[in-house]
C-alpha positions in Angstrom: 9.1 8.3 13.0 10.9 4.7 12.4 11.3 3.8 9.2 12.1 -0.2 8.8 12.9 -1.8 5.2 10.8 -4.9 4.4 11.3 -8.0 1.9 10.6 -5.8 -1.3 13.3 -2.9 -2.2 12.3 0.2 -1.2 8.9 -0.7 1.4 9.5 0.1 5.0 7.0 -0.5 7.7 6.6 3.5 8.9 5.8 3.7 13.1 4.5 7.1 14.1 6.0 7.7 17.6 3.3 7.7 20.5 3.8 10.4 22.8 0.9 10.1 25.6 -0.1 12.0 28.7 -3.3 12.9 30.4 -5.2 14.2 28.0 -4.5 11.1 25.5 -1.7 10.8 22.6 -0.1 12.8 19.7 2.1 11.0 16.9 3.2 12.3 13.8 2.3 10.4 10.8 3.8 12.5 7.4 7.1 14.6 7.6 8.6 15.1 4.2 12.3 15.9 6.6 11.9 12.3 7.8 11.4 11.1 4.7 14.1 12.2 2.9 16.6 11.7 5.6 15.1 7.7 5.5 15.5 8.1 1.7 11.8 7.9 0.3 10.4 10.6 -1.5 8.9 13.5 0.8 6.4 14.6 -1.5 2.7 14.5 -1.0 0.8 15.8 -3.6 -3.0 14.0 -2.5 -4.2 12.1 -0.3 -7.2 9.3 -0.3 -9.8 7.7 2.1 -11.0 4.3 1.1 -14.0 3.0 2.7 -15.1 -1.0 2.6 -18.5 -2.2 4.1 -17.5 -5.5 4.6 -14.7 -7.9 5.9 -12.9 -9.7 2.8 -13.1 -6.6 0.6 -10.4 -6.9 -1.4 -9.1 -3.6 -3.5 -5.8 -4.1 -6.0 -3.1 -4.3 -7.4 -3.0 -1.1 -8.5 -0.2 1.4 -9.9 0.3 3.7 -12.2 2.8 4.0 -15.5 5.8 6.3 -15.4 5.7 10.2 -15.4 3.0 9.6 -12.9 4.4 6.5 -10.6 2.9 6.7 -6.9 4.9 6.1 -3.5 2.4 5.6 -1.0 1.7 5.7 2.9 -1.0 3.5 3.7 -2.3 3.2 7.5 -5.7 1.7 8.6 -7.9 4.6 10.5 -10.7 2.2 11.1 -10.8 -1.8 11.2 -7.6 -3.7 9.9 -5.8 -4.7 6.9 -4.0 -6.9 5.1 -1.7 -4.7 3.1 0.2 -5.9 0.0 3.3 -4.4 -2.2 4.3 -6.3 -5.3 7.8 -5.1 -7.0 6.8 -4.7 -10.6 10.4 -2.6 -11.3 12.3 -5.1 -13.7 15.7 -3.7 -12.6 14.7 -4.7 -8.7 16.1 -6.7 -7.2 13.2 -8.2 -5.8 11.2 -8.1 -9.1 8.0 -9.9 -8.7 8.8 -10.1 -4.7 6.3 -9.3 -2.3 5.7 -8.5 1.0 2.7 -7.5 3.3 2.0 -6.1 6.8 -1.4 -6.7 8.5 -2.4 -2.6 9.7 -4.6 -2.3 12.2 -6.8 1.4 13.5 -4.6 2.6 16.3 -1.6 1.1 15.6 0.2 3.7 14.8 1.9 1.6 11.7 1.6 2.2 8.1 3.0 0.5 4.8 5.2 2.8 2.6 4.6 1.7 -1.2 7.6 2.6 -3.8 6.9 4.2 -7.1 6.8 1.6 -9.9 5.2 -1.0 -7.4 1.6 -2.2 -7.2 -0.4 -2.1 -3.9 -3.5 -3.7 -2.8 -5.5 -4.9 0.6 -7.7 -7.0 1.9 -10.3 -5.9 4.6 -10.2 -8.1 8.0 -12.8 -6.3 9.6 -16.3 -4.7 8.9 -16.4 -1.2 8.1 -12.2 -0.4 7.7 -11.2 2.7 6.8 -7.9 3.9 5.2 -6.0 6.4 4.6 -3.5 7.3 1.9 -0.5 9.8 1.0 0.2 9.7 -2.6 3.5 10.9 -4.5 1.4 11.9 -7.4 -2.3 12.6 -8.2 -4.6 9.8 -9.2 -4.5 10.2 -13.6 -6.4 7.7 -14.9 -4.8 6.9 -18.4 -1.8 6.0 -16.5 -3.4 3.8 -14.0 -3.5 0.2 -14.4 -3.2 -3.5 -12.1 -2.5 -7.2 -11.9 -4.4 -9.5 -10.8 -4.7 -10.2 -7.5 -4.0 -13.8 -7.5 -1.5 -14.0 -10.2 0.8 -17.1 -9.9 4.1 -14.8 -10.7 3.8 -13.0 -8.1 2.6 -16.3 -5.5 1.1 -13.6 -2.9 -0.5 -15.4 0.5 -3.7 -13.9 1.4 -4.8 -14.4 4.8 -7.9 -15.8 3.1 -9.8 -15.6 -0.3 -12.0 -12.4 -1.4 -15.7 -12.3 -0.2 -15.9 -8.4 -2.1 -14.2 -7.0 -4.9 -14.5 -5.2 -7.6 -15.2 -6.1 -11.5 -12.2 -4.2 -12.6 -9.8 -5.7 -10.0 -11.3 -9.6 -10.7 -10.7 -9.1 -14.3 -6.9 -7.3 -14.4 -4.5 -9.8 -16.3 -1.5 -11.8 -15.1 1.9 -9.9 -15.2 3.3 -9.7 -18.7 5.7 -12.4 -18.7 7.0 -11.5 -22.1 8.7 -8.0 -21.2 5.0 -6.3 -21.6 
């Protein structure tokens, strides 16, 4: 596995290395050893399938509050993606930075999310599929998000949301004031 940081502390584009032969390929996509020795947590504790119908879905930001913070592995099984990290740690360094890889089936790529960061995506293709590893189980009084198109945060979507839900339309902006 090759672990590569990106723009926001702590996110690394994660490559599962190919190994191919006549009957087709093997890759690794989850050791906990490689993890730690690249410095993210190793633990996996569930792990999620999201499924969206429709190109322009749009799903986030989403994280959850402390004593339950997520790290995350995301990779695209079917379709592509345009995935998103936004650094919602005030102590960051890149505190309201963002960055975003697009993940596409087959690739063999994936987007590690830090704890205390939201994530979201935006569907480029019909019928995409992906797949998460999660530090911590899903508890829903500690789950929360931002708005997707929040001006703090300034994020460039590939193009505006055809699909989403309610819930993520109607999150508020970042709390400004040290909320």
């Amino acid at each position: 596995m090759r672990f590569t940081p990106l723009a926001v502390a702590g996110a690394h584009r994660v490559e599962a290395l190919r190994n191919d032969d006549t009957r087709g390929s093997f890759s690794r996509t989850w050791c906990a050893e490689a993890y730690a020795r690249a410095g993210l947590t190793p633990r996996a504790a569930q792990v999620n399938v999201s499924a969206s119908h429709a190109r322009g879905t749009l799903r986030g930001l989403h994280y959850q509050l402390p004593r339950r913070q997520q790290a995350k592995t995301v990779s695209c099984l079917r379709g592509a993606i345009h995935d998103v990290v936004v650094d919602l740690r005030r102590d960051s360094p890149t505190y309201l930075g963002w960055c975003a890889l697009t993940l596409r089936a087959g690739d063999g790529v994936a987007m590690y999310v830090p704890e205390g960061c939201a994530h979201g995506f935006l569907t480029l293709e019909d019928d995409t599929l992906v797949h998460y590893v999660a530090s911590e189980p899903h508890d829903p009084g500690l789950y929360r998000g931002v708005r997707w198109d929040d001006p703090a945060f300034g994020i460039a979507w590939p193009c505006p949301p055809d699909v989403i839900h309610p819930r993520d339309a109607t999150y508020p902006d970042w709390p400004h004031d040290g909320g």
